[in-house]
MDTraj code that builds the backbone (N, CA, C; nanometers):
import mdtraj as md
import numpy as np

residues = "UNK UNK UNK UNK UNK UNK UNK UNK UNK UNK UNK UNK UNK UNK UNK UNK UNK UNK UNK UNK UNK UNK UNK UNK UNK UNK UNK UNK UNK UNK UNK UNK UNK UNK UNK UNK UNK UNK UNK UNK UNK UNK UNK UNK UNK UNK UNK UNK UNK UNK UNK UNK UNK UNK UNK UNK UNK UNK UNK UNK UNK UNK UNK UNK UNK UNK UNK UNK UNK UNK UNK UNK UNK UNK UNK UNK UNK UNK UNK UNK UNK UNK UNK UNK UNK UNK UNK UNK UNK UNK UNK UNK UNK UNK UNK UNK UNK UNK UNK UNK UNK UNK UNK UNK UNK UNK UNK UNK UNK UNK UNK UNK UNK UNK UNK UNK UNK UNK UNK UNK UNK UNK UNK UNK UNK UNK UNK UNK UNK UNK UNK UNK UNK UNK UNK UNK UNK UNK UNK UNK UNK UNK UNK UNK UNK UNK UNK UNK UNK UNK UNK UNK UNK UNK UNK UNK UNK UNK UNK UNK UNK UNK UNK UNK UNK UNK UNK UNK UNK UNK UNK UNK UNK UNK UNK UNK UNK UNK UNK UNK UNK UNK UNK UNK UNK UNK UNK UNK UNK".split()
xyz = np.array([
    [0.0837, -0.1189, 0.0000],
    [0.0000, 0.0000, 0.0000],
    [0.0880, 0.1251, 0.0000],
    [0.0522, 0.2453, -0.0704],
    [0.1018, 0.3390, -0.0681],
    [0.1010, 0.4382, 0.0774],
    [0.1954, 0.4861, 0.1358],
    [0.2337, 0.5855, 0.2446],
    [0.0872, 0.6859, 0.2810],
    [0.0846, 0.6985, 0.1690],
    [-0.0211, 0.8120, 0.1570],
    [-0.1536, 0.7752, 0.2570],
    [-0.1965, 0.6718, 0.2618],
    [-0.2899, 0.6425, 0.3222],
    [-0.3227, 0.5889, 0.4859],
    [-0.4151, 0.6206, 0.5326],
    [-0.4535, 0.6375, 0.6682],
    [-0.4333, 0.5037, 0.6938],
    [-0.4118, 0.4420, 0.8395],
    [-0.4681, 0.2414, 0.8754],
    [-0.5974, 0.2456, 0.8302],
    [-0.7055, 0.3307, 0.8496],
    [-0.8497, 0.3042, 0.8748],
    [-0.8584, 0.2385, 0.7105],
    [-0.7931, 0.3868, 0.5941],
    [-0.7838, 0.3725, 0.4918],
    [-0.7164, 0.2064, 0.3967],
    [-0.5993, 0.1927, 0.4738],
    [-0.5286, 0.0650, 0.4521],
    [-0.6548, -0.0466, 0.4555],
    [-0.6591, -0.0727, 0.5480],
    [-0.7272, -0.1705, 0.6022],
    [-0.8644, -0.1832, 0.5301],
    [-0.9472, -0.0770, 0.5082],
    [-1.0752, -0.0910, 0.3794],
    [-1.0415, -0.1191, 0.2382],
    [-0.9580, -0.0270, 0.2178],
    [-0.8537, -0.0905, 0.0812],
    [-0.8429, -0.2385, 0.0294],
    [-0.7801, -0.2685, 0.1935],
    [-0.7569, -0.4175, 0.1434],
    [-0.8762, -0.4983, 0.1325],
    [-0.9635, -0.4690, 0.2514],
    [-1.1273, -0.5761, 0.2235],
    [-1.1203, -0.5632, 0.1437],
    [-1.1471, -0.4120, 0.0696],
    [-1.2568, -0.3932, -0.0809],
    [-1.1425, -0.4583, -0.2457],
    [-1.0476, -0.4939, -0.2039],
    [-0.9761, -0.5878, -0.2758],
    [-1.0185, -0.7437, -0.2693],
    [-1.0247, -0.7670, -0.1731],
    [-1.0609, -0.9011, -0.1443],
    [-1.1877, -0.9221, -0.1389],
    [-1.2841, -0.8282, -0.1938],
    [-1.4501, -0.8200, -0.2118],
    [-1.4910, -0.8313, -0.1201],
    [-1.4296, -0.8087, 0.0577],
    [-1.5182, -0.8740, 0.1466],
    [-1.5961, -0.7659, 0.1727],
    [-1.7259, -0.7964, 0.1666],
    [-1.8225, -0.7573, 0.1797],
    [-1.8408, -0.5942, 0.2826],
    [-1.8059, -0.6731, 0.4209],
    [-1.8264, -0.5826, 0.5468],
    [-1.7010, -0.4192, 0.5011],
    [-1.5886, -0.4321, 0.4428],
    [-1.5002, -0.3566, 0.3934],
    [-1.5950, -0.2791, 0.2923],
    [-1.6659, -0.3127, 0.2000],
    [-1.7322, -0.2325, 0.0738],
    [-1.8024, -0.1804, 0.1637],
    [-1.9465, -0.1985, 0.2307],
    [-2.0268, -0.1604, 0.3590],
    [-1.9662, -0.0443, 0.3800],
    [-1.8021, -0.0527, 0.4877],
    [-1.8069, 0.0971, 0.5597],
    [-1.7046, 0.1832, 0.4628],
    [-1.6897, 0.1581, 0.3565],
    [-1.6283, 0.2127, 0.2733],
    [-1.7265, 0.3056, 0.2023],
    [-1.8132, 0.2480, 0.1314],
    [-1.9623, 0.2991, 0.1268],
    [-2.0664, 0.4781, 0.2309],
    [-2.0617, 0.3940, 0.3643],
    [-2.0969, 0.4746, 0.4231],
    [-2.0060, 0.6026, 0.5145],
    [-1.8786, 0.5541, 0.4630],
    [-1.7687, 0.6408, 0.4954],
    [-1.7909, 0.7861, 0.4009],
    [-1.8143, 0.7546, 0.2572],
    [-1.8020, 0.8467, 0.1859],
    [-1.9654, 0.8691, 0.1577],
    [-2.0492, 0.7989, 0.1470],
    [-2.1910, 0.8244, 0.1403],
    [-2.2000, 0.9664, 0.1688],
    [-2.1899, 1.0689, 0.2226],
    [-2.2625, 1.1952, 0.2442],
    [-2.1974, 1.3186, 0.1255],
    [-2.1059, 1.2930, 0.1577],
    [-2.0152, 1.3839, 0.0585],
    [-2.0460, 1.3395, -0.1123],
    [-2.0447, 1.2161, -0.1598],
    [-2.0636, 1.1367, -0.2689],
    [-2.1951, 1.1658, -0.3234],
    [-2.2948, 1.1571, -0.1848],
    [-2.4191, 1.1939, -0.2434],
    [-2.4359, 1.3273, -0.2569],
    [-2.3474, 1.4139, -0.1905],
    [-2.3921, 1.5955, -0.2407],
    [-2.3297, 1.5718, -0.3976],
    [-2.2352, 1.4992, -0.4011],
    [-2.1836, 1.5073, -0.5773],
    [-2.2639, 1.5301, -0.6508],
    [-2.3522, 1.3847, -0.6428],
    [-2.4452, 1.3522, -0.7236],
    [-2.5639, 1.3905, -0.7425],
    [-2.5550, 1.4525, -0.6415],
    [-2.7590, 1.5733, -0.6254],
    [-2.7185, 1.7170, -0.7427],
    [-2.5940, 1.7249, -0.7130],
    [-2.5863, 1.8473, -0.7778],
    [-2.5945, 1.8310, -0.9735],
    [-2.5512, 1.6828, -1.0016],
    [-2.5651, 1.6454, -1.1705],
    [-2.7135, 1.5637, -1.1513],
    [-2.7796, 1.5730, -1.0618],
    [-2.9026, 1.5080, -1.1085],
    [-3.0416, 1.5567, -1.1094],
    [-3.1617, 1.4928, -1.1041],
    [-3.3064, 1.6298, -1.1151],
    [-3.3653, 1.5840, -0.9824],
    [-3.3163, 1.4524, -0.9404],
    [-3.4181, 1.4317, -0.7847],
    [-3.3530, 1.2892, -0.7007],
    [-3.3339, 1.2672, -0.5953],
    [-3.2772, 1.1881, -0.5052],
    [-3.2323, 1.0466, -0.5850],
    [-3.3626, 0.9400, -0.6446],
    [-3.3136, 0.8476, -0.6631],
    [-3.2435, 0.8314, -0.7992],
    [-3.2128, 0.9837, -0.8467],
    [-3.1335, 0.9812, -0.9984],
    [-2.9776, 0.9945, -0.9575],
    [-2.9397, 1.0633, -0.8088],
    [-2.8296, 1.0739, -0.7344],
    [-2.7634, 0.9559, -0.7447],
    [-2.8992, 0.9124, -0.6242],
    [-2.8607, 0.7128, -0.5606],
    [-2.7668, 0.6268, -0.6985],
    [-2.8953, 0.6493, -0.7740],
    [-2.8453, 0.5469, -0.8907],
    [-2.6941, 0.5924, -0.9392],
    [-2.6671, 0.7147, -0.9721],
    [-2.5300, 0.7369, -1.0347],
    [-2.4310, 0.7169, -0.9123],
    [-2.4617, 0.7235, -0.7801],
    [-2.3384, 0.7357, -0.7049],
    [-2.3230, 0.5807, -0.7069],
    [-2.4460, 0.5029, -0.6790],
    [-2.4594, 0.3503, -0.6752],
    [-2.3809, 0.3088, -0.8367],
    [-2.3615, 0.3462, -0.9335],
    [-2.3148, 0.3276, -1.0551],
    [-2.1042, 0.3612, -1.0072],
    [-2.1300, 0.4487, -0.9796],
    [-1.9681, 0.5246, -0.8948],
    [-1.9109, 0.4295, -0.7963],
    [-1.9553, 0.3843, -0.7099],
    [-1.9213, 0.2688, -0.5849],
    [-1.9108, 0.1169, -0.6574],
    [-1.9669, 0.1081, -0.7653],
    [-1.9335, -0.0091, -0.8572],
    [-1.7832, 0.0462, -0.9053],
    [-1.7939, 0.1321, -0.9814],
    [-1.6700, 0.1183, -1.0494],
    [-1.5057, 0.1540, -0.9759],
    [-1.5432, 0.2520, -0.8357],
    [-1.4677, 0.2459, -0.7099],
    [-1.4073, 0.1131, -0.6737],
    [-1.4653, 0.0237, -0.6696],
    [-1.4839, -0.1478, -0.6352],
    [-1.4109, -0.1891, -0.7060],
    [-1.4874, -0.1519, -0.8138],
    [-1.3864, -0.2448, -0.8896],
    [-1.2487, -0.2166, -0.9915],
    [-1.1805, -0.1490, -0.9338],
    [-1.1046, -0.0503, -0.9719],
    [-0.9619, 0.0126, -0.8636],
    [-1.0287, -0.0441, -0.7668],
    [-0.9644, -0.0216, -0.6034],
    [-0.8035, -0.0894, -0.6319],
    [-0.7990, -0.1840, -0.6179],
    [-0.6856, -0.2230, -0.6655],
    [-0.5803, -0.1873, -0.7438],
    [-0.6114, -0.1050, -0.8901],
    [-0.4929, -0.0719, -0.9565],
    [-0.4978, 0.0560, -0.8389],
    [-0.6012, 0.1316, -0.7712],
    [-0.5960, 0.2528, -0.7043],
    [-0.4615, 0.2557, -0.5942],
    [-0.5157, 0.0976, -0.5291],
    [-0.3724, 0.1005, -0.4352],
    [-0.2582, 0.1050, -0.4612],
    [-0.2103, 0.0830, -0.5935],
    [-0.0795, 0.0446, -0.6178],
    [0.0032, 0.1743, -0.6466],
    [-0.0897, 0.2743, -0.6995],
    [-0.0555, 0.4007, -0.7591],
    [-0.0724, 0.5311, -0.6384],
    [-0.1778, 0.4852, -0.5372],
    [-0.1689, 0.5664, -0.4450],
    [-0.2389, 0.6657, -0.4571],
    [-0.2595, 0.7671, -0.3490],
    [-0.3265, 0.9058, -0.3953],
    [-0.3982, 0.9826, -0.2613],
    [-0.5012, 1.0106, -0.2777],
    [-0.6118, 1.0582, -0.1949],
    [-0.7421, 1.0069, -0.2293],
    [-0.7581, 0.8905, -0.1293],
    [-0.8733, 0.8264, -0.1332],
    [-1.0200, 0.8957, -0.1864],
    [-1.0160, 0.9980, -0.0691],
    [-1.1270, 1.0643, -0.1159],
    [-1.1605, 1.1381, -0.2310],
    [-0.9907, 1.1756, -0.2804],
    [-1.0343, 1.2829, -0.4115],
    [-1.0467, 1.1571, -0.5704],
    [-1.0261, 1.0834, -0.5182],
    [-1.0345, 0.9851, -0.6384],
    [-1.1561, 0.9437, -0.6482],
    [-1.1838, 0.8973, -0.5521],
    [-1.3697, 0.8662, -0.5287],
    [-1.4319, 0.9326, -0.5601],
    [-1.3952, 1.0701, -0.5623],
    [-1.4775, 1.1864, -0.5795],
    [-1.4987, 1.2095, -0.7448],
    [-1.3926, 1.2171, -0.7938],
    [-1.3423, 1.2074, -0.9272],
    [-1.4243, 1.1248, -1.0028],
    [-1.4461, 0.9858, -0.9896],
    [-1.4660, 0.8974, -1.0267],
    [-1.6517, 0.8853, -0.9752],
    [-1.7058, 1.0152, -0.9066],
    [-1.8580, 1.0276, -0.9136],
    [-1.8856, 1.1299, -1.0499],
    [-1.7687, 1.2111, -0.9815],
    [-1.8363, 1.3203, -1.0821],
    [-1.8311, 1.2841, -1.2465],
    [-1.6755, 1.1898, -1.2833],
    [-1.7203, 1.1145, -1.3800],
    [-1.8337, 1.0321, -1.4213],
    [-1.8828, 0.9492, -1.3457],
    [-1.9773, 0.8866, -1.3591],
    [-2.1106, 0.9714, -1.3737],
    [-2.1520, 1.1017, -1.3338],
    [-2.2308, 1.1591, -1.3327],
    [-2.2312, 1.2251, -1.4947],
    [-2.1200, 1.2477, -1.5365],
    [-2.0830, 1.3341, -1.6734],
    [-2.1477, 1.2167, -1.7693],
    [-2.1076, 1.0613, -1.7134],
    [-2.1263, 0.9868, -1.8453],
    [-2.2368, 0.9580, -1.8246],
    [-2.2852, 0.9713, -1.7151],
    [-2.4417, 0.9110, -1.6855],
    [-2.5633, 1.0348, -1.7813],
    [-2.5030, 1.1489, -1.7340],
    [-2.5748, 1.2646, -1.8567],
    [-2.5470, 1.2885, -1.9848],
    [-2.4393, 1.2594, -2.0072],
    [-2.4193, 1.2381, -2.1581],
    [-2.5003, 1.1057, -2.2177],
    [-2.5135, 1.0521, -2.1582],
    [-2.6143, 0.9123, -2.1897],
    [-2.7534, 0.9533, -2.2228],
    [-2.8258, 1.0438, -2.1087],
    [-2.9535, 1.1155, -2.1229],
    [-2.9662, 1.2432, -2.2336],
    [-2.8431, 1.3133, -2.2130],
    [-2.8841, 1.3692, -2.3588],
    [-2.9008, 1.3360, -2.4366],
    [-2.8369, 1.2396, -2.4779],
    [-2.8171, 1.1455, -2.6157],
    [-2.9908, 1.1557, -2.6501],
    [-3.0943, 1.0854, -2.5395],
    [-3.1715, 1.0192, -2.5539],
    [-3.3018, 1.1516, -2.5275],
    [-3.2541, 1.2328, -2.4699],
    [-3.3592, 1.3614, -2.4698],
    [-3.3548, 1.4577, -2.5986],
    [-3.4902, 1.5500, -2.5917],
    [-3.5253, 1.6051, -2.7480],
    [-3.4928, 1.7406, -2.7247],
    [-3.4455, 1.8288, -2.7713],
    [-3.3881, 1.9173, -2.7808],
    [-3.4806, 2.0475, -2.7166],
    [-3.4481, 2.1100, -2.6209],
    [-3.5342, 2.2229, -2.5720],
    [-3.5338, 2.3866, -2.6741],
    [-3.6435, 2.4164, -2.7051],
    [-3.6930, 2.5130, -2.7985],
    [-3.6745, 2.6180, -2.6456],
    [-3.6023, 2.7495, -2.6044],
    [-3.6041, 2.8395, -2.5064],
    [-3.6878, 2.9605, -2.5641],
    [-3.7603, 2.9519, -2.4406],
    [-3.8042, 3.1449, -2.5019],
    [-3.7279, 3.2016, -2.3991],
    [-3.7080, 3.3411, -2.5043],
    [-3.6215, 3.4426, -2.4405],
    [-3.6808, 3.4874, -2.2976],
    [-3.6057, 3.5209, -2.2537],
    [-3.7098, 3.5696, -2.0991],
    [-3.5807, 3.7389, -2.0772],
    [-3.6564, 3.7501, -2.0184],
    [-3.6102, 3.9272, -2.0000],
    [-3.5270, 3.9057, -1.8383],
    [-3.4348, 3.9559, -1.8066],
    [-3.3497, 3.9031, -1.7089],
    [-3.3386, 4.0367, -1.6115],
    [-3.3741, 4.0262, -1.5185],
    [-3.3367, 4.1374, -1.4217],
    [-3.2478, 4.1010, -1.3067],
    [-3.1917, 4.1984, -1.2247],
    [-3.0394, 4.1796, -1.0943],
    [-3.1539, 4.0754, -1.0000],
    [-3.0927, 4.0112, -1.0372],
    [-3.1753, 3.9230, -0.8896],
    [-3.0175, 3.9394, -0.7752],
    [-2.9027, 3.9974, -0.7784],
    [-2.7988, 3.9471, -0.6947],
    [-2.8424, 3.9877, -0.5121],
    [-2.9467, 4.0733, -0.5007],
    [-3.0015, 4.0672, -0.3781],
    [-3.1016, 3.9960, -0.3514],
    [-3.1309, 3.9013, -0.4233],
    [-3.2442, 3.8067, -0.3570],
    [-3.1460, 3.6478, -0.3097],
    [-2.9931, 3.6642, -0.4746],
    [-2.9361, 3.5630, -0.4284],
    [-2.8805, 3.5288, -0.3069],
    [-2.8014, 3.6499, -0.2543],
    [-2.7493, 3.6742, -0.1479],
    [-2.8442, 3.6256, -0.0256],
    [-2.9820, 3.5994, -0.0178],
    [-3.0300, 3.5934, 0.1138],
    [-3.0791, 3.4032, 0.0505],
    [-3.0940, 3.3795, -0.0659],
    [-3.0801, 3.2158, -0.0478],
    [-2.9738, 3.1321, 0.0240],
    [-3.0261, 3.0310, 0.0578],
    [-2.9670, 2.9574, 0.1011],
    [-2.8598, 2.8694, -0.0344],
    [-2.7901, 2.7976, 0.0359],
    [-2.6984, 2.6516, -0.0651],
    [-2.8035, 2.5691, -0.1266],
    [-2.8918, 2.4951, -0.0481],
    [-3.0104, 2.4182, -0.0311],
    [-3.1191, 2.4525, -0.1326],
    [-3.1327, 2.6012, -0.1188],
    [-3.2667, 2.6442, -0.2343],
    [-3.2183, 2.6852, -0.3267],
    [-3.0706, 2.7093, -0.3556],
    [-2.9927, 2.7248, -0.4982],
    [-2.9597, 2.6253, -0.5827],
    [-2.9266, 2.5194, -0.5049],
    [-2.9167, 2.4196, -0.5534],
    [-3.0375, 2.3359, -0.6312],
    [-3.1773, 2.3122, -0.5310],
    [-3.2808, 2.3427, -0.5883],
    [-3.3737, 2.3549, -0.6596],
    [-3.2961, 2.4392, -0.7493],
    [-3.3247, 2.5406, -0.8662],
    [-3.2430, 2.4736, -0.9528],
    [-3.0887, 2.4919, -0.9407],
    [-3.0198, 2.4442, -1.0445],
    [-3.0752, 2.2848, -1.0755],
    [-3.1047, 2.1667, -0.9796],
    [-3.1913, 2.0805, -1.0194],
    [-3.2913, 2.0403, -1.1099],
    [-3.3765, 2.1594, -1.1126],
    [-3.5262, 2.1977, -1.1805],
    [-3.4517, 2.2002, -1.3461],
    [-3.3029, 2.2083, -1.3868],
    [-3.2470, 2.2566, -1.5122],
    [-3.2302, 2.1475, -1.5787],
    [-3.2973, 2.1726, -1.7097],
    [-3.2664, 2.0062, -1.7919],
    [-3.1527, 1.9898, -1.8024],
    [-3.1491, 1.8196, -1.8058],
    [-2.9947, 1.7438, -1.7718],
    [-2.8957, 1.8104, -1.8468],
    [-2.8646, 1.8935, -1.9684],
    [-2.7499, 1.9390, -2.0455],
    [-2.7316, 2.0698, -1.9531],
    [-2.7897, 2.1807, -1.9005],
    [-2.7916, 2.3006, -1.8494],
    [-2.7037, 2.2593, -1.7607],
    [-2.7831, 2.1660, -1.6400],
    [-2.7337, 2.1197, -1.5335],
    [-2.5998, 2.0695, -1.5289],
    [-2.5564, 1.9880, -1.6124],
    [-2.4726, 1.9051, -1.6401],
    [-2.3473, 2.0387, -1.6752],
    [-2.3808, 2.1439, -1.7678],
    [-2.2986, 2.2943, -1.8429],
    [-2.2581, 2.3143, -1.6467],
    [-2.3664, 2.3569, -1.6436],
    [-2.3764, 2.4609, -1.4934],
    [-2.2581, 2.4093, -1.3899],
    [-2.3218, 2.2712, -1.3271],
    [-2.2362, 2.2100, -1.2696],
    [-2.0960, 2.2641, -1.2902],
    [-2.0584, 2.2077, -1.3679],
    [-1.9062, 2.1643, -1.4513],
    [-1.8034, 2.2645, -1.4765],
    [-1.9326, 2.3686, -1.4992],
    [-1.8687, 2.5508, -1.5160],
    [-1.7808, 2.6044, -1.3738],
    [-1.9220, 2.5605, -1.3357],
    [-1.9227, 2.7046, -1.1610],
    [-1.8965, 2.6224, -1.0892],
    [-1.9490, 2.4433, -1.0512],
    [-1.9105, 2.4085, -0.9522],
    [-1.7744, 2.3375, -0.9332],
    [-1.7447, 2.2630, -1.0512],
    [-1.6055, 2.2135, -1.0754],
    [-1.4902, 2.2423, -1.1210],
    [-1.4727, 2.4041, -1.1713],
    [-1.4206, 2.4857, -1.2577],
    [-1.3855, 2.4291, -1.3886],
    [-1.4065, 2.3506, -1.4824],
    [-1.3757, 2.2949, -1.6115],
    [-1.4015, 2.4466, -1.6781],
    [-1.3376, 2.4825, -1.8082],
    [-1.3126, 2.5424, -1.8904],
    [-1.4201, 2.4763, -1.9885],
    [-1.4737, 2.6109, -2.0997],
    [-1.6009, 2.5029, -2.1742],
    [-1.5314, 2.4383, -2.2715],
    [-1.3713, 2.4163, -2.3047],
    [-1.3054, 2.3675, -2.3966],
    [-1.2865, 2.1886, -2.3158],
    [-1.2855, 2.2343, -2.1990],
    [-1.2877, 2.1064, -2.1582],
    [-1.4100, 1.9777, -2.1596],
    [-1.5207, 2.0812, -2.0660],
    [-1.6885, 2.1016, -2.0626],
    [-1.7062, 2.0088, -2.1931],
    [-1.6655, 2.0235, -2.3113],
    [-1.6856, 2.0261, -2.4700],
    [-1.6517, 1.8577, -2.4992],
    [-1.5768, 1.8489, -2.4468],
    [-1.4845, 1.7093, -2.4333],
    [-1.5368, 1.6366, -2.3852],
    [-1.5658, 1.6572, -2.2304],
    [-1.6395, 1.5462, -2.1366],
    [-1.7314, 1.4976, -2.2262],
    [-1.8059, 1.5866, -2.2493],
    [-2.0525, 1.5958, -2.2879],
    [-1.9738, 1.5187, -2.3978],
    [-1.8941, 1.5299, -2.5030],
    [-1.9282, 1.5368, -2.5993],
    [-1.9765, 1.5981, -2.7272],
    [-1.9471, 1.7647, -2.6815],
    [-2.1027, 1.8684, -2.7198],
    [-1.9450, 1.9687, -2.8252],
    [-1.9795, 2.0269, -2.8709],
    [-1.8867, 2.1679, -2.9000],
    [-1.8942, 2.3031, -2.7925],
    [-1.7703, 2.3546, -2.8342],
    [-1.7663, 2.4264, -2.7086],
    [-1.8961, 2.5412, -2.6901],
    [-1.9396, 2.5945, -2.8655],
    [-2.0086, 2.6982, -2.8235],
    [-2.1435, 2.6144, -2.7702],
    [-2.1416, 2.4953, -2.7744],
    [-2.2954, 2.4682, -2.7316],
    [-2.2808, 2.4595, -2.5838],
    [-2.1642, 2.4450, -2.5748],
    [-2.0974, 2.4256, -2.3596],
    [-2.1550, 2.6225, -2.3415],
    [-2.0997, 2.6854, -2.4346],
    [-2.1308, 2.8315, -2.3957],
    [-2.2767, 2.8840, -2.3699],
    [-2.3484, 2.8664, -2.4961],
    [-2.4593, 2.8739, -2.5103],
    [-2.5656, 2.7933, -2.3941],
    [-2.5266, 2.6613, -2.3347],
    [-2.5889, 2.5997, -2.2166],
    [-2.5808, 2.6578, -2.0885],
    [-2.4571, 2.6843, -2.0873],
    [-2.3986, 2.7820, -1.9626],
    [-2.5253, 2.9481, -1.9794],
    [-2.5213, 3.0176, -2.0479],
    [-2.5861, 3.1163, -2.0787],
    [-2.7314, 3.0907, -2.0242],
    [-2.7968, 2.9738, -2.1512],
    [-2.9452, 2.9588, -2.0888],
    [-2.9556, 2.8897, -1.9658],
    [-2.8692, 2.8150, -1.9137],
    [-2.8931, 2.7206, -1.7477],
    [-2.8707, 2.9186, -1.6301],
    [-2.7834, 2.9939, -1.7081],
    [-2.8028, 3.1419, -1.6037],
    [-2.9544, 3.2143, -1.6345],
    [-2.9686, 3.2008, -1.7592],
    [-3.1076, 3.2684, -1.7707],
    [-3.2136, 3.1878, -1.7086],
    [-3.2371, 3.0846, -1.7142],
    [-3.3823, 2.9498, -1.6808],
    [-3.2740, 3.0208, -1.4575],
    [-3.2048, 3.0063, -1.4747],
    [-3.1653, 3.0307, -1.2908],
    [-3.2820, 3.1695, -1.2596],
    [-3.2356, 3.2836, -1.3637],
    [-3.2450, 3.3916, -1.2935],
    [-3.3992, 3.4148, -1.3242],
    [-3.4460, 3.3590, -1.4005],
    [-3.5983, 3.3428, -1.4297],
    [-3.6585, 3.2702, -1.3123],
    [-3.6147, 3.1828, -1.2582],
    [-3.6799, 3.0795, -1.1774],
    [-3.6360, 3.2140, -1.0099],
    [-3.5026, 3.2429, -1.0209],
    [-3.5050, 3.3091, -0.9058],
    [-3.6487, 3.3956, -0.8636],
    [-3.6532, 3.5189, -1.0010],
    [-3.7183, 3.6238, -1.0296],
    [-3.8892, 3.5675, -0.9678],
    [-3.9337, 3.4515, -1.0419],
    [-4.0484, 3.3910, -0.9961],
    [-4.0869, 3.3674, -0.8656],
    [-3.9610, 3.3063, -0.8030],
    [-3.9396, 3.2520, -0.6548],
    [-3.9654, 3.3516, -0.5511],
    [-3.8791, 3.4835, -0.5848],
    [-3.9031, 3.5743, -0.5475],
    [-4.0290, 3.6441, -0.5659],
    [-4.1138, 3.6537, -0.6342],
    [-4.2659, 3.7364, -0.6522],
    [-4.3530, 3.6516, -0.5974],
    [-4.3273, 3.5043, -0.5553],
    [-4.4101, 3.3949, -0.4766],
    [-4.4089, 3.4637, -0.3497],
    [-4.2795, 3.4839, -0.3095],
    [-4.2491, 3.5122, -0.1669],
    [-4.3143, 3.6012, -0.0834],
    [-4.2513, 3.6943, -0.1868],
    [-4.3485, 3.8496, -0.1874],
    [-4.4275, 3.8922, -0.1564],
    [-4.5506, 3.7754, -0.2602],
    [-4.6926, 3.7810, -0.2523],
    [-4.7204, 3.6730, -0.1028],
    [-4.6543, 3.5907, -0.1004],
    [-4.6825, 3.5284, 0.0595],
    [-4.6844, 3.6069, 0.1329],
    [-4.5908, 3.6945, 0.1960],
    [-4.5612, 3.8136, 0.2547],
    [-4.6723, 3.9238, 0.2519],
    [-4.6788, 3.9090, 0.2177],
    [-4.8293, 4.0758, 0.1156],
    [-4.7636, 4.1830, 0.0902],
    [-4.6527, 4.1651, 0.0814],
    [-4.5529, 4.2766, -0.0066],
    [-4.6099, 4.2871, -0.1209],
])
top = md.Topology()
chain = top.add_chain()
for i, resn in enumerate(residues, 1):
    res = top.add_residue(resn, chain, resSeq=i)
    for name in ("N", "CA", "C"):
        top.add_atom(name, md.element.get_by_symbol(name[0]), res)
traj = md.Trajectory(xyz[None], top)
């Protein structure tokens, strides 16, 4: 085993080499919380998460092995290897989804309504964004990829990485704008 790694780390390593079971288990629920914010953020609702992180912990598994030999940071590899799985898991659904026709929408400063959201209700929102937006959005703002890169992963050209990025900010600031005049009117503002 490589230096790099913790006993707790060693020692799951090796189960999840030797497939034993109880090793995959707390290996699993070791990273379960963090793994699943990965995956909420490339998906539209909980059990679309489950499934891709559950798709990610397969290929973690089975893959663990050349991992030990080369070494690293457990967690950032795992991590790596969701958010991959999440890229190919949406590039799969685009493939198979029909192309969204946008109407223009007129965009106003929402940056003081953003400021008083939460992580939770931003996130949310970015959810509510069909899988290519989401997938742009993500990849842009939350993972820093470049859309030359962005372009590569999807599959897509870059200006369509641009152009997704653009409408996943407009469908945001539209949905903010709405969110906000709900509120409002709850309020009797």
């Amino acid at each position: 085993m490589h230096i790099s790694f913790s006993k707790v780390e060693e020692e799951l390593i090796r189960g999840c080499i030797k497939n034993e079971r109880l090793a995959q288990k707390r290996l699993y629920e070791r990273y379960f919380g963090k793994m699943m914010g990965v995956c909420m953020r490339y998906s539209s609702h909980r059990e679309q998460a489950t499934e891709i992180m559950n798709l990610g912990f397969f290929k973690v598994f089975k893959t663990i092995e050349s991992f030990s030999k080369r070494g690293g940071n457990l967690e950032a590899w795992i991590y790596r290897i969701m958010v991959n799985t999440a890229i190919d898991y949406l590039r799969s659904e685009m493939r198979h989804a029909h192309s969204d026709i946008e109407k223009s929408v007129y965009v106003e400063d929402t940056s003081d309504v953003v400021s008083e959201m939460s992580a939770a209700d931003i996130m949310e929102l970015v959810n509510k964004l069909t899988p290519a937006y989401r997938a742009v959005f993500n990849l842009y703002v939350v993972e820093g990829y470049n859309h030359g890169e962005i372009a590569e992963l999807l599959g897509i050209n870059e200006g369509t990485s641009k152009s997704n990025l653009a409408k996943a900010r407009a469908n945001l600031q539209a949905m903010i704008i709405e969110q906000n005049k709900v509120n409002l009117t709850a309020y009797g503002k």
